[in-house]
C-alpha positions in Angstrom: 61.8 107.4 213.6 57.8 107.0 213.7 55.5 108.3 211.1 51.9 107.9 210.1 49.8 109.8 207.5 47.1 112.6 208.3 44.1 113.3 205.3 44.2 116.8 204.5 42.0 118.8 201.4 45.2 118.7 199.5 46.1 114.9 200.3 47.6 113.3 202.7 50.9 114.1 204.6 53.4 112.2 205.9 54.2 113.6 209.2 57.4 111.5 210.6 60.0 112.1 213.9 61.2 111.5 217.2 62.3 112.2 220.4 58.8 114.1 220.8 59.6 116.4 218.3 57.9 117.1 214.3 61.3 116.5 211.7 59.5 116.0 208.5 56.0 116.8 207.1 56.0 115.3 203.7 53.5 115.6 200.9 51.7 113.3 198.6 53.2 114.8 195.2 55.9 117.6 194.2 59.1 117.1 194.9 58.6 117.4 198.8 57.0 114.1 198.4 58.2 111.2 201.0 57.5 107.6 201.3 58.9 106.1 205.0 61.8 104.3 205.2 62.2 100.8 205.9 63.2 100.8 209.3 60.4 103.9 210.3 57.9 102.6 212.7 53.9 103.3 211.8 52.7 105.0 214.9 50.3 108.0 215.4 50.7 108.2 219.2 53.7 110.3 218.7 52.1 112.5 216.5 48.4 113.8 218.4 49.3 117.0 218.8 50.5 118.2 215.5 47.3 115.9 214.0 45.2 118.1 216.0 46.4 121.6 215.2 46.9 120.8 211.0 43.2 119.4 211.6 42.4 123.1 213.0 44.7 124.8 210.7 43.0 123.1 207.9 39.4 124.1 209.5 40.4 127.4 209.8 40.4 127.2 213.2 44.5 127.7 214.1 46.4 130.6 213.2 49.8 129.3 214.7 51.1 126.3 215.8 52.7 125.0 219.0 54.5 121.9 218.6 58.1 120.8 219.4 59.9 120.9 216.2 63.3 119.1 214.7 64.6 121.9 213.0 67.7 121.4 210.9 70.6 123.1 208.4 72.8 125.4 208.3 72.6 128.4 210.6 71.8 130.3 207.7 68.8 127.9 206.6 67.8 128.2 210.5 67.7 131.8 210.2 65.3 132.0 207.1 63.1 129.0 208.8 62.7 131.4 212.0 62.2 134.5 209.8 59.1 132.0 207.9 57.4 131.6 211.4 57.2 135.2 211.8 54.8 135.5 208.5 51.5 136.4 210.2 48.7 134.2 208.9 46.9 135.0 206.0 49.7 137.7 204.9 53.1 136.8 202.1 56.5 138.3 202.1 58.9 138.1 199.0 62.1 136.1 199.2 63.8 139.7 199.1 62.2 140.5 202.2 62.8 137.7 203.9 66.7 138.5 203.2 66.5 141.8 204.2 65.0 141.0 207.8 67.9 138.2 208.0 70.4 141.0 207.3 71.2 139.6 203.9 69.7 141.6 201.6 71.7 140.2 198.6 70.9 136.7 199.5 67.6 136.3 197.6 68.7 133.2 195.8 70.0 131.4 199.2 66.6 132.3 200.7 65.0 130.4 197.8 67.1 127.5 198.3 66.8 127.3 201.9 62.8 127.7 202.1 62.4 125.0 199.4 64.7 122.5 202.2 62.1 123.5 204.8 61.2 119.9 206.1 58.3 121.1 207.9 56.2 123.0 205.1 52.4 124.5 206.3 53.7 124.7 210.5 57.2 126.3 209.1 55.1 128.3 206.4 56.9 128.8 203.4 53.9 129.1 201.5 53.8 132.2 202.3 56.8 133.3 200.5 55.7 134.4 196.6 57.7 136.4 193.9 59.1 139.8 194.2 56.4 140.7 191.4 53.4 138.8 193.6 53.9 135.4 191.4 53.2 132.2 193.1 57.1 130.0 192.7 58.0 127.0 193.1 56.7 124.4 196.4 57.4 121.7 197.6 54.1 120.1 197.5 53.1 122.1 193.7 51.9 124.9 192.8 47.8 123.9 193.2 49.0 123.0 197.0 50.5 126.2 197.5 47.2 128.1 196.3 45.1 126.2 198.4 46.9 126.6 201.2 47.2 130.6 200.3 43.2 130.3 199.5 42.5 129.1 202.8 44.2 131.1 205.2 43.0 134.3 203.1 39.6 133.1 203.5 40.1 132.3 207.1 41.8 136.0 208.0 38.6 137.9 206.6 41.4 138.9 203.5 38.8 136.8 201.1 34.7 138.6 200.7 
């Protein structure tokens, strides 16, 4: 596994995989926080192209993201992970609507649980997924990373004036 650490406005992120593919964007605090492991190798060679677009993403400049990704889980976690890449920049969705459009309407909680394992938080957005009532909950990185990240991509979508 390689890793190596990109500086972001909310800190800096541990992005770490292999095999050409993204498994694991950590962050500096919150309980999504990762250190490497011993036997990880430093390298950022592997990791240009998802450097770039989280550079762009965090000018503002990328809406989406195209990079191979190590998705893993359950087939049900899968499902809500796809479901989180269909959130359109700039825009939220409830944890009840994201069970609904999995056919699972009753699975609010499992939703919950399974966007808070996302290993791949801002290029799998689950930022984007607030309350029912329009609350900001829990995220991996905290709550002042989530707003920023909220702040950013409203500002960037013409949503902010």
């Amino acid at each position: 596994m390689y890793y190596c650490y990109l500086h972001t406005p909310i800190g800096d992120l541990l992005l770490a995989g292999d095999d050409g593919a993204l498994s694991l964007v950590g962050f500096p605090q919150g309980k999504m926080r990762y250190e490497p492991e011993k036997n990880w190798i430093e390298n950022k060679a592997p990791f240009a192209a998802a450097r770039q677009q989280l550079t762009e993403y965090f000018a503002g400049k990328r809406k989406q993201f195209d990079l191979p990704l190590n998705l893993t889980g359950t087939d049900f976690q899968l499902r809500v992970l796809g479901e989180l890449q269909r959130i359109p920049y700039g825009e939220t969705r409830s944890y009840g609507d994201i069970a609904s459009r999995i056919g699972r309407p009753k699975a609010v909680r499992a939703v919950g649980a399974a966007n808070g394992r996302n290993p791949i938080p801002i290029i799998v957005p689950c930022h984007r997924v607030i309350g029912s009532n329009g609350n900001l909950t829990g995220f991996g990185g905290g709550l002042g990373a989530k707003r920023a990240l909220l702040r950013l991509e409203a500002e960037h979508s013409g949503l902010l004036q």
